[in-house]
C-alpha positions as CSV (number, residue, x, y, z in Angstrom):
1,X,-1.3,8.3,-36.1
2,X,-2.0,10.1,-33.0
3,X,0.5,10.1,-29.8
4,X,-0.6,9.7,-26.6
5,X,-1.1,12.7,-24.1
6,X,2.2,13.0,-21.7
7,X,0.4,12.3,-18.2
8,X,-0.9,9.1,-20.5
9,X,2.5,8.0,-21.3
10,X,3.9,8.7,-18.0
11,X,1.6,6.8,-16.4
12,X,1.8,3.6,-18.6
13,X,5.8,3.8,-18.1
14,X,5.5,4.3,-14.1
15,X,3.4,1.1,-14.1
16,X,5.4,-1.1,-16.1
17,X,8.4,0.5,-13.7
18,X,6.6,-1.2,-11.3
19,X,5.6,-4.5,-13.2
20,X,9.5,-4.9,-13.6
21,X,10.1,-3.9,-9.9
22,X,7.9,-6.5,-9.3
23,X,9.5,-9.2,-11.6
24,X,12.6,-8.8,-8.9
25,X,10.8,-11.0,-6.7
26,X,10.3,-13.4,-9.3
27,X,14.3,-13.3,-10.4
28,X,15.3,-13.9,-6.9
29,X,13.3,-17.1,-6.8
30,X,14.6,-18.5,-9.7
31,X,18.0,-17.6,-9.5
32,X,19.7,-20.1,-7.8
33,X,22.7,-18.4,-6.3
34,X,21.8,-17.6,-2.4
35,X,21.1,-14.2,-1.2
36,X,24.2,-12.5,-0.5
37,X,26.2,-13.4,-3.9
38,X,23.1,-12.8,-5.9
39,X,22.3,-9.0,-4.0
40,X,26.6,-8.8,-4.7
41,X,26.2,-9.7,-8.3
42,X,23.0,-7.2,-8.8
43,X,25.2,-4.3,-6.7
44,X,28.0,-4.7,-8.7
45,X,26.5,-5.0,-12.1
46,X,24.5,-2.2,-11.6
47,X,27.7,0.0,-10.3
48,X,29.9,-0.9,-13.2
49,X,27.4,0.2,-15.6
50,X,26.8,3.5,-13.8
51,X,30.6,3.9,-13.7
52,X,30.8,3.9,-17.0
53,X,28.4,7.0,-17.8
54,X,30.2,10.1,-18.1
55,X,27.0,11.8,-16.7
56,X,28.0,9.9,-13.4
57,X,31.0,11.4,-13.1
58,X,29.9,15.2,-13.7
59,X,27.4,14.7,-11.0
60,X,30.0,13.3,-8.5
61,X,31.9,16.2,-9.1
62,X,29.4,18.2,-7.6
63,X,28.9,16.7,-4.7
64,X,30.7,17.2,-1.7
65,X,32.5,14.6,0.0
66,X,30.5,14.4,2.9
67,X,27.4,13.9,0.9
68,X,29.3,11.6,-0.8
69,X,29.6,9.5,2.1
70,X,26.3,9.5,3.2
71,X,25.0,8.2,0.2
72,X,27.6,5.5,-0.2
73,X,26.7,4.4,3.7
74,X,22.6,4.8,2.1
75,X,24.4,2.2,0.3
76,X,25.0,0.1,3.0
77,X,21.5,0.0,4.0
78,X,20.2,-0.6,0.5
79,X,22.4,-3.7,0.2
80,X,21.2,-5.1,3.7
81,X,17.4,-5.1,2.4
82,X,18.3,-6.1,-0.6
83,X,19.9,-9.1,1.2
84,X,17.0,-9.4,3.2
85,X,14.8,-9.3,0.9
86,X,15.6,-12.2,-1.2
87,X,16.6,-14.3,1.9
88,X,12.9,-13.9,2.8
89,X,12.6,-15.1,-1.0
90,X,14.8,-18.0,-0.3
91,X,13.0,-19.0,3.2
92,X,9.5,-18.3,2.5
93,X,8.8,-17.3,-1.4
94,X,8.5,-14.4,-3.8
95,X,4.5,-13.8,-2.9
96,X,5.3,-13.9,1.3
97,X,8.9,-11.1,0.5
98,X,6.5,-8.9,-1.7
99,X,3.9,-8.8,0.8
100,X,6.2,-7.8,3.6
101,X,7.1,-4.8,1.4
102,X,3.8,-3.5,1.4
103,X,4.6,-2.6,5.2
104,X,7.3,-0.3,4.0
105,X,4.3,2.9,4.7
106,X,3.9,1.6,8.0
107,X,7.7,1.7,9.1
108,X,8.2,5.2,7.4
109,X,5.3,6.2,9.4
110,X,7.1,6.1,12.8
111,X,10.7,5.8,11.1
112,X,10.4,9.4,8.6
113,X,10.0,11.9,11.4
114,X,12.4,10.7,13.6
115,X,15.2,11.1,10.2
116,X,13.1,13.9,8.4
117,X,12.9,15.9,12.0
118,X,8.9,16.2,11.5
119,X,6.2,15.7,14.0
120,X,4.2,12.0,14.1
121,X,1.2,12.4,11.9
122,X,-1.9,10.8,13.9
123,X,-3.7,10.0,10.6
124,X,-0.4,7.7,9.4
125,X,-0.1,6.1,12.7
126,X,-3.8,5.1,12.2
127,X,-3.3,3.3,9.1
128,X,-0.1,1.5,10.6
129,X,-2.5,0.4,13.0
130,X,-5.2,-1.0,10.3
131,X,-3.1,-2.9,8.6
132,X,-2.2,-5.3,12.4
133,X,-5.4,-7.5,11.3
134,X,-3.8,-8.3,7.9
135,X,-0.8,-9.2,9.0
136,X,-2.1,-11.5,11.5
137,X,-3.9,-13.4,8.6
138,X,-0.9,-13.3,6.8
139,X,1.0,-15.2,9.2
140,X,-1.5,-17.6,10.1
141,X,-2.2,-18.3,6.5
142,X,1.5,-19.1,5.8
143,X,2.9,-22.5,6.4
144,X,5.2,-22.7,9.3
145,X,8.5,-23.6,7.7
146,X,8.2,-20.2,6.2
147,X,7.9,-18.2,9.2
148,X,11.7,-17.2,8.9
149,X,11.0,-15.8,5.6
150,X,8.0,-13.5,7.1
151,X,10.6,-12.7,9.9
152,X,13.3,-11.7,7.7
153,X,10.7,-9.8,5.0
154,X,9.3,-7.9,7.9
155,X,13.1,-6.8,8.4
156,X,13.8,-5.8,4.8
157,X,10.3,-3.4,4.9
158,X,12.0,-1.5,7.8
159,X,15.1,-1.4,6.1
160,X,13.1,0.2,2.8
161,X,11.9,3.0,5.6
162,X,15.0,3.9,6.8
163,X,16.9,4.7,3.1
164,X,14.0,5.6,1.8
165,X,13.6,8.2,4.6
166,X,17.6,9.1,4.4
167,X,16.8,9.6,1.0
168,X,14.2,12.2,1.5
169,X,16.5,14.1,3.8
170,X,19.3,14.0,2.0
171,X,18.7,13.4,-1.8
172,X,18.1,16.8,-2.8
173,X,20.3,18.9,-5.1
174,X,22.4,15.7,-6.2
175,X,22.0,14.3,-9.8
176,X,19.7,11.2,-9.4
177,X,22.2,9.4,-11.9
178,X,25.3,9.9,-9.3
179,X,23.8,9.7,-6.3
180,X,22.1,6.2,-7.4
181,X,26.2,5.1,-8.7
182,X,27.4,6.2,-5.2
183,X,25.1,4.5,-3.7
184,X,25.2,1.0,-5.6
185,X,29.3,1.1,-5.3
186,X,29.1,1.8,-1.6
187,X,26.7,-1.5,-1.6
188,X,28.7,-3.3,-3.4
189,X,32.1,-2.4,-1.5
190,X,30.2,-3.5,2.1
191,X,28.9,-6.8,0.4
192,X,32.8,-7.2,-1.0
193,X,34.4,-6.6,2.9
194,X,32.1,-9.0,4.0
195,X,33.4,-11.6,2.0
196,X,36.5,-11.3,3.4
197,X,35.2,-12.6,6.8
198,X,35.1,-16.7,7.5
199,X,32.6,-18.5,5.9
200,X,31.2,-15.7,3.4
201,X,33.7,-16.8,0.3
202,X,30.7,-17.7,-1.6
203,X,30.0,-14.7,-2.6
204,X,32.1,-14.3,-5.0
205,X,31.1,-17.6,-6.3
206,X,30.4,-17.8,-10.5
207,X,26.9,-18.0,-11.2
208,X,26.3,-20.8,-14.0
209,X,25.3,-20.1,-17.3
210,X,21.4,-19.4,-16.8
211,X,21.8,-17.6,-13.2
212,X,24.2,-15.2,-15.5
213,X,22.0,-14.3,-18.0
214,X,18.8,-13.7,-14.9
215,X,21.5,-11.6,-13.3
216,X,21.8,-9.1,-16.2
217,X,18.1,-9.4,-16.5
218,X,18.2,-8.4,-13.1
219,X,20.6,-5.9,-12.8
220,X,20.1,-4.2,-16.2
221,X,16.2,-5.0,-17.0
222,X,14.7,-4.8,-14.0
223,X,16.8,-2.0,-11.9
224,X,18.6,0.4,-14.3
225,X,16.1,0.4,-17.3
226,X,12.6,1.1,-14.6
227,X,15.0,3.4,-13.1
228,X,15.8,5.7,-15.8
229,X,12.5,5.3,-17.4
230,X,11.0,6.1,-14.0
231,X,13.0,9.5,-13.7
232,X,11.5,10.5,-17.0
233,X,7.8,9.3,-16.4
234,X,8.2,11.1,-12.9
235,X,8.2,14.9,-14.5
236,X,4.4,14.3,-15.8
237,X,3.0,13.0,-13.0
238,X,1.8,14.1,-9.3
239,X,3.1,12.7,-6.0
240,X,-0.5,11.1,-5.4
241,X,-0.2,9.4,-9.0
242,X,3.0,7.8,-8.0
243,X,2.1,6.5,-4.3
244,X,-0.4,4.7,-6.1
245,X,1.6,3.4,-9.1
246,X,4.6,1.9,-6.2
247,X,1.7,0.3,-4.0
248,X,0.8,-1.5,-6.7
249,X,4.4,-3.2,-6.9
250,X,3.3,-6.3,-4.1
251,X,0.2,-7.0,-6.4
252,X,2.0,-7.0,-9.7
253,X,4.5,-9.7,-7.8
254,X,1.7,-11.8,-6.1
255,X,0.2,-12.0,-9.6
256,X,3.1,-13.1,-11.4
257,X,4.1,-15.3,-8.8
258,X,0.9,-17.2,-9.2
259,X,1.1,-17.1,-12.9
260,X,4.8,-18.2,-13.3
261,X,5.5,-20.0,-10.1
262,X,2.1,-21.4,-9.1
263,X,2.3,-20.3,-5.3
264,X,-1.2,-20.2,-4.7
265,X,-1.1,-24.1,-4.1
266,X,1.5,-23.3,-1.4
267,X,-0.4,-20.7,1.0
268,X,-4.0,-20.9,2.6
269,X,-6.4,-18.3,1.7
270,X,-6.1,-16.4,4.7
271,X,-2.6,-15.3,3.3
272,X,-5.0,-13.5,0.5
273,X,-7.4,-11.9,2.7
274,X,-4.2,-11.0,4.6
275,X,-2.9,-9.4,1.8
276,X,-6.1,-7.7,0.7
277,X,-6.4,-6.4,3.9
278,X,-3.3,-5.1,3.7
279,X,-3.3,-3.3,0.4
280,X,-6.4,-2.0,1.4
281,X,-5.0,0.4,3.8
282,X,-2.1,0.8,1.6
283,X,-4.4,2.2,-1.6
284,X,-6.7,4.5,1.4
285,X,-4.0,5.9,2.7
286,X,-3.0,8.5,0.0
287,X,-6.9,8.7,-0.7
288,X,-7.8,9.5,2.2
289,X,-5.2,12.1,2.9
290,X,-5.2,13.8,-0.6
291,X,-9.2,14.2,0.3
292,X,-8.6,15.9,3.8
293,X,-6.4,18.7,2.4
């Protein structure tokens, strides 16, 4: 029985990395628990598990305590679009969050050099600029008690630019396995002080039986299984292969969204063309440039 070639494998597992990244959006609709107790729940899960590892704590050892810290306040920020994120689930719907996520290039594009130190790049401005038509059909194509869902997606995208840009300046030379831990606990521990303030108790609030069992689905299926899988697929495959493989995350979601919560009958077809649009410039963009060089 033959075995498939490694850049084969890898690429199958980066995708269904992203089918389960995808499913996220699909969790947070069913899940009943609001935003901040379910992100709290996720954050926490996650964190004890990694706390557990013994690898964890050889690669915290390493690390100095200042770049300690700035992962744990990465942290921070990962929790706040996490929060967002499935509050625009909660106002709008899974289909509306996942398409504000594909504007996470758009914010990196004017977000990245200003953390990274590099100069603009006219070409990514460009494309942040394409992708102004799609958005407006978005918007018009969505009904208007779900405009504080776009509002509060559109938020969670620029939150996505600024760890993911943190990330890229400060990732290297930590074990992906710690710095990840660090920066779940440190997400957790801000979601925990907030609950100390008036009117947040809820988040420590028991989910029910069936909101426990998506939670671990959640927590262990859908971010600590794509994430270790991902860290493997990653050593076979090229940057360009990858940008690809993650754009495709907003598609896999719209689809299953239609297919397990029948949203389709709740947006007009200019969302779609929005969206299309949208993901257009998204797919060109790493096209474009790998062509130019």
């Amino acid at each position: 029985m033959s075995t498939l070639p490694g850049a084969t494998k890898a690429w199958l597992q980066i995708h269904f990395c992203v089918v389960l990244w995808g499913f996220t959006a699909i969790l947070g609709k069913l899940i009943e628990l609001a935003a901040l107790p379910l992100v709290w729940w996720r954050m926490t899960l996650v964190a004890a598990v990694l706390l557990l590892a013994p690898r964890f704590w050889r690669g915290v050892r390493r690390i100095a305590r200042r770049q300690s810290a700035i992962y744990v306040g990465i942290g921070v920020i990962v929790a706040l679009h996490w929060v967002t994120f499935y509050g625009s689930v909660k106002l709008a719907n899974a289909s509306v969050a996942a398409t504000c996520m594909a504007l996470c290039p758009v914010f990196i594009a004017f977000v990245e050099p200003f953390v990274v130190g590099r100069p603009f790049r006219g070409r990514e401005l460009v494309f942040a600029l394409a992708v102004v038509p799609g958005v407006a059909l978005v918007v018009g194509g969505t009904p208007a008690h779900m405009g504080p869902g776009i509002v509060v997606g559109v938020s969670s995208a620029f939150l996505v630019a600024i760890f993911a840009s943190l990330n890229k300046r400060f990732i290297s030379g930590g074990d992906p396995l710690a710095v990840t831990g660090l920066e779940m606990s440190g997400g957790a521990l801000f979601l925990t002080l907030l609950a100390l303030l008036p009117d947040t108790a809820g988040v420590f609030a028991l989910p029910d039986a069936r909101d426990a069992l998506l939670l671990i689905v959640l927590a262990l299926g859908c971010t600590l299984l794509p994430f270790a899988l991902s860290l493997v697929a990653l050593r076979h495959l090229s940057a360009f292969a990858t940008t690809l493989a993650v754009n495709m995350e907003p598609v896999y979601a719209i689809v299953l969204a239609i297919a397990l919560l029948g949203e389709q009958h709740e947006l007009d077809p200019g969302f779609y063309l929005g969206v299309a649009i949208i993901l257009v410039v998204v797919f060109s963009q790493p096209l474009i440039m790998r062509v130019r060089r």
